[in-house]
C-alpha positions in Angstrom: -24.8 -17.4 -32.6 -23.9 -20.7 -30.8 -25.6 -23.7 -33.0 -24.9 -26.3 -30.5 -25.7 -27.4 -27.0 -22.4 -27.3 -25.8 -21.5 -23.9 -27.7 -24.9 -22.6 -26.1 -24.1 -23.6 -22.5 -20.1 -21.8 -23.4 -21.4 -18.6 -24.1 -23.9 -18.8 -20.9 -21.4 -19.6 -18.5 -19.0 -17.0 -20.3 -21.2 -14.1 -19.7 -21.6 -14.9 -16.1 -17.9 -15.3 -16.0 -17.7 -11.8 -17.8 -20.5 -10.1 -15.0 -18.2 -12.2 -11.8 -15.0 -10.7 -13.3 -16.5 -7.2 -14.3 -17.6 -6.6 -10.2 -14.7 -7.7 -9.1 -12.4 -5.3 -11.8 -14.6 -2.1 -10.5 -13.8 -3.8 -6.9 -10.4 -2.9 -7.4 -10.5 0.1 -9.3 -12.7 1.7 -5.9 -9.7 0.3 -3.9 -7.2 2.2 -6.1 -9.7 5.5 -6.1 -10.0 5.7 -1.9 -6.1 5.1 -2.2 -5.6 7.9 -4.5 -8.9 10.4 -2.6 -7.0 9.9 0.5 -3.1 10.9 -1.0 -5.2 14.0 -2.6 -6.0 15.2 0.8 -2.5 14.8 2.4 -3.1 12.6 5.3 -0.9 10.2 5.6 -2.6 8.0 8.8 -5.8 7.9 6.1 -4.0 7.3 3.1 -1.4 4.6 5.0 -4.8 2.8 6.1 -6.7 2.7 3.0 -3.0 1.3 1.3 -3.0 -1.6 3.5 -6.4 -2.2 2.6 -6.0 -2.4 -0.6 -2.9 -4.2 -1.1 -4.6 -7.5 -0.5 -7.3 -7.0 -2.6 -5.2 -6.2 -5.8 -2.9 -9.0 -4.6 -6.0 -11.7 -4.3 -7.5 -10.5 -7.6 -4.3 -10.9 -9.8 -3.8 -14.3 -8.3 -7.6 -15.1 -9.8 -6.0 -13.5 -13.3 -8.3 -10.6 -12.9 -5.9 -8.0 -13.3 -2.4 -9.2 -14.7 0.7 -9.4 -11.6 2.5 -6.9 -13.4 -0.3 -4.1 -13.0 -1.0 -5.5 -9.9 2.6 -4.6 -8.9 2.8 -1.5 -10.8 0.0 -0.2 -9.1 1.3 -1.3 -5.4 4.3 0.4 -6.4 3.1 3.7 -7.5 0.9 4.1 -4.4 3.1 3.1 -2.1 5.9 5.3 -3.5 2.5 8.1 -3.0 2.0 7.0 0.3 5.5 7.2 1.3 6.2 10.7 -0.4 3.2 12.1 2.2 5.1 10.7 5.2 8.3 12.6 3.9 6.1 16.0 3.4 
């Protein structure tokens, strides 16, 4: 436990900080789940869409060092590469 004042106000603002970041980590992970839903079903037009809408999301939230840019690229990456392969089917 946090004996002083300044140790005390750390660990406050930390768990906010942890509850800010949390929200914003399930943000993305719906945003990767209606990418994927929609790829499942084998529309592309719904799948293209929900791509583009999540591409600046994941994009915006590894700037803020939510998610590291490498996943955040991996991930564009894989789903694109998804998205494309339903326009080729």
């Amino acid at each position: 436990m946090a004996n002083s004042a300044q140790a005390r106000k750390r660990a406050r603002q930390g768990e906010v900080r942890r509850r800010h970041n949390a929200s914003f980590r399930s943000m993305v992970r719906t945003y990767l789940k209606k990418v994927i839903a929609a790829i499942e079903s084998g529309d592309f037009e719904k799948a293209n869409t929900a791509y583009a809408a999540a591409v600046p999301v994941i994009d915006r939230m590894a700037d803020k060092g939510i998610i590291h840019k490498n996943k955040a690229a991996r991930h564009k990456s894989r789903l694109n590469s998804a998205v494309l392969a339903l326009k080729a089917a």
